[in-house]
KEDOGU-248906 format. One line per field, with one value per residue: residue in one letter; z, x, y of N, C-alpha, C in turn. Coordinates in nm, 2 decimals. Layout:
<atoms>
aa <- [A ...]
nw <- [Z ...]
nu <- [X ...]
nv <- [Y ...]
caw <- [Z ...]
cau <- [X ...]
cav <- [Y ...]
cw <- [Z ...]
cu <- [X ...]
cv <- [Y ...]
</atoms>
This chain:
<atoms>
aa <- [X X X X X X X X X X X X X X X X X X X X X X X X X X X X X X X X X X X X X X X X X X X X X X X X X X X X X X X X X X X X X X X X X X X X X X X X X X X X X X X X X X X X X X X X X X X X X X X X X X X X X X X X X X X X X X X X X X X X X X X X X X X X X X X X X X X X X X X X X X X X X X X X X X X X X X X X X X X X X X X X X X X X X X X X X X X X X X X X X X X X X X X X X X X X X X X X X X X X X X X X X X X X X X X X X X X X X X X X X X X X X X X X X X X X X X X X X X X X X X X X X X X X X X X X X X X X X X X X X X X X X X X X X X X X X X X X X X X X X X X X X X X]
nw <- [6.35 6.53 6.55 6.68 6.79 6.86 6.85 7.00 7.25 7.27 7.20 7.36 7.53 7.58 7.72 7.92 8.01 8.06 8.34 8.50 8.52 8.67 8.86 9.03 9.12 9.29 9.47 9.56 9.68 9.86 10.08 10.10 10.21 10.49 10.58 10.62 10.64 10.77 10.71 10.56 10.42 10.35 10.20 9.96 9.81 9.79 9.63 9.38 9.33 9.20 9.07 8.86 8.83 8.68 8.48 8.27 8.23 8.06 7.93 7.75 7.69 7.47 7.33 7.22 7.12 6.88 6.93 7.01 6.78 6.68 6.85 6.92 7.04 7.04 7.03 7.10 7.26 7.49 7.59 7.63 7.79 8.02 8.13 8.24 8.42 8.57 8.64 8.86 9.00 9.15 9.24 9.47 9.60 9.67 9.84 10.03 10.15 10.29 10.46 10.68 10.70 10.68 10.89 11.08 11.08 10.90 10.73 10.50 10.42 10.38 10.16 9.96 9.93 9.80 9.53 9.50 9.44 9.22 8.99 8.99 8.84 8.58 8.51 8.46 8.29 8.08 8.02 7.88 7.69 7.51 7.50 7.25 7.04 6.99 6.74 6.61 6.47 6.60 6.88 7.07 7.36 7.38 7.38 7.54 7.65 7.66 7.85 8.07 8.10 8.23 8.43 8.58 8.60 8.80 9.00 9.12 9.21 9.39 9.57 9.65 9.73 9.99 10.05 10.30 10.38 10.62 10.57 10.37 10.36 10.50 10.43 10.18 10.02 10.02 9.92 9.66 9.55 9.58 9.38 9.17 9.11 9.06 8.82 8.62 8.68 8.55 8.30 8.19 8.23 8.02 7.82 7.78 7.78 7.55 7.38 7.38 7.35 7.03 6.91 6.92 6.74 6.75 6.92 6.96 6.81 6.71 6.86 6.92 6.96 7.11 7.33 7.43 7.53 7.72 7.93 7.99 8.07 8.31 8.44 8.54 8.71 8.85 9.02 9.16 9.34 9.47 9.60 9.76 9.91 10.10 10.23 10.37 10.50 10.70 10.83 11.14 11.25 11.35 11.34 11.57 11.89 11.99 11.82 11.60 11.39 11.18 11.16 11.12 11.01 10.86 10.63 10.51 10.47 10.26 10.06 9.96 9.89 9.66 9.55 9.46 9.33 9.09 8.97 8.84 8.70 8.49 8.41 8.31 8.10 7.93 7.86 7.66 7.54 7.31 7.16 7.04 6.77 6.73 6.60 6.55 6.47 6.47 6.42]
nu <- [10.04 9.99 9.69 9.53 9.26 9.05 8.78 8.65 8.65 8.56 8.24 7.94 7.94 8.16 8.26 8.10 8.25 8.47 8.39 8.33 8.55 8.70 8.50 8.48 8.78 8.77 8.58 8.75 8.99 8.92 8.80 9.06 9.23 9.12 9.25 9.36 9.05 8.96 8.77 8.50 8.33 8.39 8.62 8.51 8.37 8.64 8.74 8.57 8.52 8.82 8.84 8.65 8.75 8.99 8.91 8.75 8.92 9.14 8.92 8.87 9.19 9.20 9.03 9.08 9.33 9.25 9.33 9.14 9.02 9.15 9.15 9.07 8.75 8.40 8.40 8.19 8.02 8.14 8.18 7.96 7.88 8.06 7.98 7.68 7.73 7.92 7.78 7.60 7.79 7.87 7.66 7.58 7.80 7.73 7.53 7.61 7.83 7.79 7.62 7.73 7.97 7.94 7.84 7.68 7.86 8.09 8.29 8.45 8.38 8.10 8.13 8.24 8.07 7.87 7.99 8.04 7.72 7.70 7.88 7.72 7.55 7.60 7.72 7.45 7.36 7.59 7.51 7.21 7.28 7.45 7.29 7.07 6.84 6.49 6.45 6.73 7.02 7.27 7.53 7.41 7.47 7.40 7.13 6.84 6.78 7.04 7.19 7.03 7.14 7.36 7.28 7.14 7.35 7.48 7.31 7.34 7.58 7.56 7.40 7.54 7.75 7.62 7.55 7.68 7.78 7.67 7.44 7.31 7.39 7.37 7.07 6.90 6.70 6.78 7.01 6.95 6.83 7.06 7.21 7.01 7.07 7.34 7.38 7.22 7.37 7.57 7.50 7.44 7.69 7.80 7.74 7.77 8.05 8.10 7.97 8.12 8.35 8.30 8.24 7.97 7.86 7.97 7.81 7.55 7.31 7.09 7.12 6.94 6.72 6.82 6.87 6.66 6.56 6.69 6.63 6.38 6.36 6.52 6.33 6.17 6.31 6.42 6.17 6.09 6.32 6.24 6.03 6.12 6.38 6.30 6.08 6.23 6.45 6.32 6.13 6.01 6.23 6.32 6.38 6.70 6.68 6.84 6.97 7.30 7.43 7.50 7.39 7.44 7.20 7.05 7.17 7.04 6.78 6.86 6.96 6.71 6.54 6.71 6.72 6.42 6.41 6.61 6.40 6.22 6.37 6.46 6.19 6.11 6.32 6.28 6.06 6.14 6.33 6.16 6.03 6.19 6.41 6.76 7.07 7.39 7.67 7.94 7.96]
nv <- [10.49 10.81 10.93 11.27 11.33 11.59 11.67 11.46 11.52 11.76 11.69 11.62 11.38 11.34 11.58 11.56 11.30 11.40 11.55 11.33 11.24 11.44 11.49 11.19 11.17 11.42 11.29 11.05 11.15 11.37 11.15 10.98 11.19 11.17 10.99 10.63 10.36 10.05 9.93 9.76 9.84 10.12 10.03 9.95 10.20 10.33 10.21 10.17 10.49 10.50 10.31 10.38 10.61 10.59 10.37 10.58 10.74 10.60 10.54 10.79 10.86 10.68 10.75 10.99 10.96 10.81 10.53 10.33 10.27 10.07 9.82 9.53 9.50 9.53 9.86 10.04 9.93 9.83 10.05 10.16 9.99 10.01 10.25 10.19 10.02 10.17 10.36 10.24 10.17 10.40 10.48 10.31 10.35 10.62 10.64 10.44 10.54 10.77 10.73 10.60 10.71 10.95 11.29 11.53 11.76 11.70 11.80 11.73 11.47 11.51 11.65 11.47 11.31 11.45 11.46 11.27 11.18 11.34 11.29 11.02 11.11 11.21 10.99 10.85 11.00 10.99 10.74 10.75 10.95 10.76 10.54 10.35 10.45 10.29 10.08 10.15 10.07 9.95 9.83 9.58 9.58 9.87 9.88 9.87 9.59 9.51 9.72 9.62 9.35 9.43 9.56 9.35 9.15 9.31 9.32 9.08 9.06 9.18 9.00 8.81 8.89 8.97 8.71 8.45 8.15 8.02 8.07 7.94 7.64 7.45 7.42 7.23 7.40 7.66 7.67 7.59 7.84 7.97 7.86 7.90 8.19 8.20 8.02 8.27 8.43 8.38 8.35 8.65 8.72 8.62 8.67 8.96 8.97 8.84 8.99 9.24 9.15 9.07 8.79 8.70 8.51 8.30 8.13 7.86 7.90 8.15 8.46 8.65 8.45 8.30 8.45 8.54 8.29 8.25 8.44 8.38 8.17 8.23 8.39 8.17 8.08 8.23 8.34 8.12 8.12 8.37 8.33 8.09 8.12 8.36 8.22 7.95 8.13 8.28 8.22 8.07 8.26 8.48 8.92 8.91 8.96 9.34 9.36 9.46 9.75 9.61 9.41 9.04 8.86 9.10 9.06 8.88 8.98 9.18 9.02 8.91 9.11 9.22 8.95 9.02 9.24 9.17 8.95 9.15 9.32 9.13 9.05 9.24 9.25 9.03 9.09 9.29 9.20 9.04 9.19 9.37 9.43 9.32 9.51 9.43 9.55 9.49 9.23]
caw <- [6.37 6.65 6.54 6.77 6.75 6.96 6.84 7.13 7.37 7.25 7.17 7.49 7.56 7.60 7.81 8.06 8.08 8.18 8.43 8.58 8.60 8.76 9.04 9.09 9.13 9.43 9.57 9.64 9.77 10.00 10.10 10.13 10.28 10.61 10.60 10.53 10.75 10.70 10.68 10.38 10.33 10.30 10.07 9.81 9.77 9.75 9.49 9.30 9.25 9.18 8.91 8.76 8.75 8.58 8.35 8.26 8.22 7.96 7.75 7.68 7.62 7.36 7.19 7.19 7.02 6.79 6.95 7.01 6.67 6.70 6.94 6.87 7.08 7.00 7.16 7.15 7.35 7.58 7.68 7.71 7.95 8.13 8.19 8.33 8.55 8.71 8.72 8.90 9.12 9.18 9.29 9.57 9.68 9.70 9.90 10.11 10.21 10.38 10.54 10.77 10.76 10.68 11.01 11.02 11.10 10.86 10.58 10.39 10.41 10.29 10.02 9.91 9.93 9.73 9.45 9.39 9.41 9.07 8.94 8.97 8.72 8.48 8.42 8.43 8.16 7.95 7.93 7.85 7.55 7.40 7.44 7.16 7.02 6.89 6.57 6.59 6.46 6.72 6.93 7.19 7.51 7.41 7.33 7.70 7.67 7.71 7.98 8.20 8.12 8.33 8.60 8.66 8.69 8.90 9.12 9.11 9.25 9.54 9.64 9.60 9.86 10.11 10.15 10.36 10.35 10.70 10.50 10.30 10.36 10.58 10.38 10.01 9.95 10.03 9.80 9.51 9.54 9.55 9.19 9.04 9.14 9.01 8.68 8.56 8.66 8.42 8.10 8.14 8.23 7.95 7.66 7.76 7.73 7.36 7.29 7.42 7.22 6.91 6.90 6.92 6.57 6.84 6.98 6.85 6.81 6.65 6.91 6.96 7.04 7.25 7.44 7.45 7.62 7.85 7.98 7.98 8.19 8.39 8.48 8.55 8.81 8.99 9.07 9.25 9.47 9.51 9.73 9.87 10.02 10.20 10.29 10.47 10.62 10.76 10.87 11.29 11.25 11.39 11.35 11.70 11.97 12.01 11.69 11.56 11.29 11.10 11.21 10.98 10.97 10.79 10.48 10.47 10.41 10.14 9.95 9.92 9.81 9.54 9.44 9.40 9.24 8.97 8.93 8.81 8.57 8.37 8.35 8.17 7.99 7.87 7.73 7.58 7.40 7.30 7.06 6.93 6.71 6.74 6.46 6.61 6.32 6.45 6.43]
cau <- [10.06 9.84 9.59 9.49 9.09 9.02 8.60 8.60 8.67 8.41 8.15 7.87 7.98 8.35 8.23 8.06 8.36 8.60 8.31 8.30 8.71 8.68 8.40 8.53 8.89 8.73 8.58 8.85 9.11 8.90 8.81 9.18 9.27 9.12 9.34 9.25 9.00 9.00 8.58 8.47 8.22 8.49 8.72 8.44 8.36 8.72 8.76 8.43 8.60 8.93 8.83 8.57 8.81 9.13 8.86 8.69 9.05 9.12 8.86 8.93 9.29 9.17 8.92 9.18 9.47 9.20 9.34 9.04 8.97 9.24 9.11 8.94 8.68 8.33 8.42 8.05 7.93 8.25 8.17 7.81 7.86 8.09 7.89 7.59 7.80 7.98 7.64 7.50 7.89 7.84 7.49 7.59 7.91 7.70 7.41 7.68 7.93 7.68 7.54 7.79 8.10 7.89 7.80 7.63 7.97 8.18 8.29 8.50 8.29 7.96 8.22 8.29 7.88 7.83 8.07 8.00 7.64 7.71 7.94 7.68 7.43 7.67 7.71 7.39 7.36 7.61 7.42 7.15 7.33 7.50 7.15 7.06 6.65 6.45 6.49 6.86 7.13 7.37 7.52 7.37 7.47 7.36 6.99 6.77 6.81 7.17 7.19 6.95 7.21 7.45 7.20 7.08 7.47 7.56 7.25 7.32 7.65 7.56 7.39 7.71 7.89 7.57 7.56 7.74 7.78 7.62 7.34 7.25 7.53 7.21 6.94 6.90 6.60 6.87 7.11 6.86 6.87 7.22 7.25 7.00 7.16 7.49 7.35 7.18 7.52 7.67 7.46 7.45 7.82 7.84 7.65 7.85 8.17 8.06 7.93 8.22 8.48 8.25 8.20 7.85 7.87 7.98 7.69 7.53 7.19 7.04 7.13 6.80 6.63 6.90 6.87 6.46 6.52 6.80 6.56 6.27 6.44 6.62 6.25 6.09 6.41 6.40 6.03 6.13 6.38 6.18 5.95 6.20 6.44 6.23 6.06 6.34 6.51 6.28 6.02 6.06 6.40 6.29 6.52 6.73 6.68 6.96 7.08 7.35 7.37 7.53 7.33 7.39 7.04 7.02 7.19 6.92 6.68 6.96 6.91 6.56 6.51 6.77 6.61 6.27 6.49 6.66 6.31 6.18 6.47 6.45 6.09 6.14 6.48 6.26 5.95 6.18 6.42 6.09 5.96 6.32 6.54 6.91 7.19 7.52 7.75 8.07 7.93]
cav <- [10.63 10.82 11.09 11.33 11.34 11.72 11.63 11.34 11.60 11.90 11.65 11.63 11.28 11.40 11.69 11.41 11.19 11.48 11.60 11.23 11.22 11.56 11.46 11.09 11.22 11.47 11.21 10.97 11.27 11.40 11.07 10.94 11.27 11.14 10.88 10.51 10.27 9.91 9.87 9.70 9.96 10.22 9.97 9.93 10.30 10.38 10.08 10.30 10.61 10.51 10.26 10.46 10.75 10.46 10.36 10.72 10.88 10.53 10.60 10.95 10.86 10.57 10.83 11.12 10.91 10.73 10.41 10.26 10.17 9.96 9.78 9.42 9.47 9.63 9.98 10.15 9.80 9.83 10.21 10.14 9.88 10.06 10.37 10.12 9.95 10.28 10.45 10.17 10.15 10.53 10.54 10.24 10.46 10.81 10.59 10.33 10.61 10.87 10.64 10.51 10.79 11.10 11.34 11.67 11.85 11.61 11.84 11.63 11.34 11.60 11.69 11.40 11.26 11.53 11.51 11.12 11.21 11.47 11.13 10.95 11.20 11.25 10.85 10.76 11.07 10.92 10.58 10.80 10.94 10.66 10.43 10.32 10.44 10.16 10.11 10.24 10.01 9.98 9.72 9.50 9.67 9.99 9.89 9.84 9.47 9.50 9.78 9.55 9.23 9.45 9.54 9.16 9.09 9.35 9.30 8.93 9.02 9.24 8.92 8.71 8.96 8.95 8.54 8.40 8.01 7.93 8.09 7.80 7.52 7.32 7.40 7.25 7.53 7.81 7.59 7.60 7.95 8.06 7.78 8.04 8.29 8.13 8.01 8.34 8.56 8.31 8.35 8.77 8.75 8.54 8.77 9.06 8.95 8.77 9.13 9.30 9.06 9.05 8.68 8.65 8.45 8.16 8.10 7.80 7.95 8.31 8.50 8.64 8.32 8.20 8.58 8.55 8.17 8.23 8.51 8.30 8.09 8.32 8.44 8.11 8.03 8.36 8.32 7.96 8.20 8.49 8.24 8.00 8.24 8.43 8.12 7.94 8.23 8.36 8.13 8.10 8.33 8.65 8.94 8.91 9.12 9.40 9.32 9.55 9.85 9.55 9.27 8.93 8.85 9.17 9.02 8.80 9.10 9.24 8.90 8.90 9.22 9.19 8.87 9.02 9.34 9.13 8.95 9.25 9.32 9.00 9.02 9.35 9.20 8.93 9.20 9.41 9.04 8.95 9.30 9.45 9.37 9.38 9.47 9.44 9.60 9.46 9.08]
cw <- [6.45 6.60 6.61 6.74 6.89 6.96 6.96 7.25 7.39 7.24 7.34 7.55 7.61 7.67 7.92 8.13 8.13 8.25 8.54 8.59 8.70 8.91 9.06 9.18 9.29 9.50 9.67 9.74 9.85 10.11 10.18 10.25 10.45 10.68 10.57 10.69 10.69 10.74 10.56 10.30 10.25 10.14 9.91 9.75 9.75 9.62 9.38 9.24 9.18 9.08 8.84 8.69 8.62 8.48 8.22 8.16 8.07 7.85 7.70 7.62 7.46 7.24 7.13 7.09 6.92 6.80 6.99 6.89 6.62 6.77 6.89 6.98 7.03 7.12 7.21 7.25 7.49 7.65 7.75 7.85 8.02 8.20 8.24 8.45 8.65 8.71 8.81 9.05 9.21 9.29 9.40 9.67 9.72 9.84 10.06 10.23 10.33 10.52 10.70 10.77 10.78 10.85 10.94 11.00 11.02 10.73 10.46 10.33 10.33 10.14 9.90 9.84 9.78 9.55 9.38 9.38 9.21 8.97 8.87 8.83 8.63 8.46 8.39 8.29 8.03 7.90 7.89 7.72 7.48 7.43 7.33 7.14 6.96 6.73 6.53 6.59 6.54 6.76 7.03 7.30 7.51 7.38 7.53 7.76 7.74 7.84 8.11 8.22 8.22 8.47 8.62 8.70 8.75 9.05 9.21 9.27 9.42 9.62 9.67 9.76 10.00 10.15 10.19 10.38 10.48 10.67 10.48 10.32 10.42 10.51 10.22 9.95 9.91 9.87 9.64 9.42 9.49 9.39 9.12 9.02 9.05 8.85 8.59 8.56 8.57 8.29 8.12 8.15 8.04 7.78 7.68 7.72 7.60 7.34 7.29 7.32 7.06 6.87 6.93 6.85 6.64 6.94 6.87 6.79 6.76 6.81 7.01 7.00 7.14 7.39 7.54 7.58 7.72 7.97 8.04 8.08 8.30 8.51 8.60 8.70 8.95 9.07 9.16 9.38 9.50 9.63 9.86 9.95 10.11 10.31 10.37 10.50 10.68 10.89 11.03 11.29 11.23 11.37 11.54 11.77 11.98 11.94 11.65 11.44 11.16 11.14 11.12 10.97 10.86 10.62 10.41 10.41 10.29 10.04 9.89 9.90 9.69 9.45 9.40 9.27 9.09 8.87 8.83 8.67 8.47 8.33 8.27 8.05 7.91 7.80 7.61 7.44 7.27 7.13 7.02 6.85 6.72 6.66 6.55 6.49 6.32 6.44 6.26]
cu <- [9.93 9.83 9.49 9.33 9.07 8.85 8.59 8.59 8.56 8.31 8.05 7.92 8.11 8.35 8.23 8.15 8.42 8.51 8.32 8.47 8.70 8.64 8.47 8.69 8.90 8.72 8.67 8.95 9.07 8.86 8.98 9.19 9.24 9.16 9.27 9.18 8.98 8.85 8.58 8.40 8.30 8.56 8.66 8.41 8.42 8.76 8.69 8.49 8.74 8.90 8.73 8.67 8.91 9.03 8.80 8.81 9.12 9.10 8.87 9.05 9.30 9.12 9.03 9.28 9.38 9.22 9.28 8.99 9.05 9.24 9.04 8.83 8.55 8.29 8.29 7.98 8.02 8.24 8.02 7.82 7.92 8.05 7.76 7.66 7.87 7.88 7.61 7.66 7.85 7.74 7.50 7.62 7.81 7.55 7.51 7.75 7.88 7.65 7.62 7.92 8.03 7.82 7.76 7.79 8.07 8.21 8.37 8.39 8.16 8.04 8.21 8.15 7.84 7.89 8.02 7.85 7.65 7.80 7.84 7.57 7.50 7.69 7.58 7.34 7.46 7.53 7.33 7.14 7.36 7.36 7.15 6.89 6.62 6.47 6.58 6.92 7.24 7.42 7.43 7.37 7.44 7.22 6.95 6.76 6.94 7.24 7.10 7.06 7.33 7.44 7.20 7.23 7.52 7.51 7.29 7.52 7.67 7.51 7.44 7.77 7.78 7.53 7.68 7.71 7.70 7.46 7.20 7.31 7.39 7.06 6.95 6.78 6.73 6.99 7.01 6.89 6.99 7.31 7.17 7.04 7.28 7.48 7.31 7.25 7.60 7.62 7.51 7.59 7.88 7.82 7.74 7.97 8.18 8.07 8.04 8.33 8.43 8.26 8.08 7.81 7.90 7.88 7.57 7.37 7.17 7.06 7.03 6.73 6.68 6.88 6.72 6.51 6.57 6.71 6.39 6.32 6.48 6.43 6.18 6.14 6.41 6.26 6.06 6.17 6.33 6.06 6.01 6.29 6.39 6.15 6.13 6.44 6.46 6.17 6.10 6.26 6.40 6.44 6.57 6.72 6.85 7.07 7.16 7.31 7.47 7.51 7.31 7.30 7.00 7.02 7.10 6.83 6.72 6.89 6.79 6.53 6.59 6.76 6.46 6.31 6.52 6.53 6.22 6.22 6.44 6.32 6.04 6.19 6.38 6.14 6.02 6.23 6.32 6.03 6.08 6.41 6.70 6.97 7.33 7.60 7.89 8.09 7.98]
cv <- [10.68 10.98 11.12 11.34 11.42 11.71 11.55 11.49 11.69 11.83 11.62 11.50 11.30 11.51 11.61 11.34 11.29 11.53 11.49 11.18 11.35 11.50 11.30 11.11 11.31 11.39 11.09 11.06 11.33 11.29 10.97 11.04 11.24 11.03 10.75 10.41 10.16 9.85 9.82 9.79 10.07 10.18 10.00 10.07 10.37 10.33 10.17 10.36 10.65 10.42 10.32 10.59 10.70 10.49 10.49 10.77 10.80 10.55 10.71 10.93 10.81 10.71 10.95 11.10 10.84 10.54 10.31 10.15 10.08 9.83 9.63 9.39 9.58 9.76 10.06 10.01 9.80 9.97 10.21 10.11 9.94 10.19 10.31 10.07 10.08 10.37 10.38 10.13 10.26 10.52 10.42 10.34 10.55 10.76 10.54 10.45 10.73 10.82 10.58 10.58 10.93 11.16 11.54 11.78 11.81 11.69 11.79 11.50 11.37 11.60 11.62 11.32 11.32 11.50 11.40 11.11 11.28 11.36 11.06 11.00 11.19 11.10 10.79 10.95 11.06 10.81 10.65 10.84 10.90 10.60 10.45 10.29 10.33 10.18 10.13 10.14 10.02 9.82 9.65 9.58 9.87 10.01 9.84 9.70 9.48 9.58 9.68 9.42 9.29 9.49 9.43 9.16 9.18 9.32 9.14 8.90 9.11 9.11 8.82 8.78 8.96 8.80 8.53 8.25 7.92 7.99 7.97 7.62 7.39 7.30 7.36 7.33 7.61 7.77 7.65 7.73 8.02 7.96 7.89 8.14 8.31 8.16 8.12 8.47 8.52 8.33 8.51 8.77 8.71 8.62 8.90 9.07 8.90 8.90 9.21 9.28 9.08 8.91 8.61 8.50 8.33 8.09 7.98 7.80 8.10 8.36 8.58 8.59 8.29 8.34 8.54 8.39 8.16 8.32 8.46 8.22 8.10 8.39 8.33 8.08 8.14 8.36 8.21 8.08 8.31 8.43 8.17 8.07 8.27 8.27 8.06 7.99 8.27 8.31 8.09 8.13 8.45 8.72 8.94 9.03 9.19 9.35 9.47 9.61 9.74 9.42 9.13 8.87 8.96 9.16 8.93 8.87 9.11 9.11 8.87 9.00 9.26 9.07 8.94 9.17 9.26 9.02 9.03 9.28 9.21 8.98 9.20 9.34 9.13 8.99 9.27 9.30 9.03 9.05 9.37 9.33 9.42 9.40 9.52 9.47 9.56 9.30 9.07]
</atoms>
């Protein structure tokens, strides 16, 4: 039987989501409205607001019908994550889309800047609200540990979409690289979806230690590519003259500043693994 729960709605969190179906919703329709172009840049920032809005419009329905708690997955770890990840889609789109359709005279295109701009506040103000304070019994992905396991793999995967295979294919440095890369989208992919599912309890280690060492690890690897990258890409392989406003040398830049980016992350991830404790309550 489905009971209506009108609290989701009035509650500040349930203000937010209908504020972030609202602005995501703008953004794509005035967007579409100028019909469709077949850039990639475009595709991804229409992909953004149209699955942020799907998902957004979801969880309201779930929370509204109570059908959530039905659900076998852990739903406050499953909302988390997904208000990190479409703060962190958002805030690409509102940066990507300007950048390369927007014009002073372009008022749809301003419109639309704008709207996924105000998208973007309003998600990273939900993650804000569901976080989870020290000391606060909660799940996993709503403590700062867990919000960073879905930075590292989002960052991990912008650098997925900027290699390109004549990249590395000759070099086994570049190679090395794009395995750490590999390997360390595979554990946080890996902890989220456990968390998500609520099968931590499969892991054949405390969960904690196995977090602290993956990160420990994840630290020691990134440092290797935070050198070698840059190292043999760059080393006599100036950028070309009368290179374009999408010059593939550029993605070479992109990668090494998202390695020294997700460097960063995990050597936070791994401060923070290292002094909290976790209680996951649906383990």
């Amino acid at each position: 039987m489905v009971t209506l729960n009108l609290g989701t709605l009035a509650a500040p969190v349930g203000i937010v989501r209908l504020l972030q179906v609202v602005f995501t919703c703008i953004s794509f329709s005035l967007v579409a409205s100028l019909g469709h172009n077949d850039f990639s840049y475009w595709t991804w920032c229409m992909f953004t607001w149209c699955f942020c809005f799907c998902i957004t419009l979801l969880i309201l329905f779930l929370e509204f019908t109570s059908l959530n708690a039905r659900l076998p997955i852990s739903w406050n770890d499953f909302t988390t994550a997904f208000a990190m990840l479409a703060t962190l889609m958002v805030l690409a789109a509102s940066v990507i889309y300007p950048y390369f359709f927007a014009c002073s005279s372009c008022g749809r295109q301003i419109g639309a800047t704008v709207t996924s701009c105000l998208a973007f506040i309003l998600y990273a103000t939900e993650v804000g609200l569901t976080r989870a304070k020290p000391g606060e019994i909660s799940g996993f992905l709503s403590t700062v540990p867990g919000l960073l396991k879905v930075l590292e793999a989002f960052v991990a995967c912008i650098i997925f979409i900027s290699l390109k295979s004549d990249h590395y294919s000759a070099l086994p440095g570049l190679q090395w690289c794009v395995a750490v890369y590999s390997v360390c989208f595979i554990f946080a992919l890996l902890i989220i979806v456990f968390t998500i599912s609520s099968l931590l309890t499969l892991f054949p280690a405390p969960f904690d230690k196995l977090l602290t060492g993956g990160n420990v690890l994840a630290v020691l690897m990134y440092l290797t590519a935070v050198v070698v990258w840059p190292l043999y890409s760059f080393q006599n392989n100036p950028r070309p003259q009368g290179c374009s406003h999408l010059c593939p040398w550029d993605d070479l830049v992109v990668v090494a500043c998202m390695t020294a980016f997700n460097l960063i992350a995990y050597i936070v991830d791994t401060a923070y693994s290292m002094r909290l404790v976790f209680f996951t309550s649906s383990v």
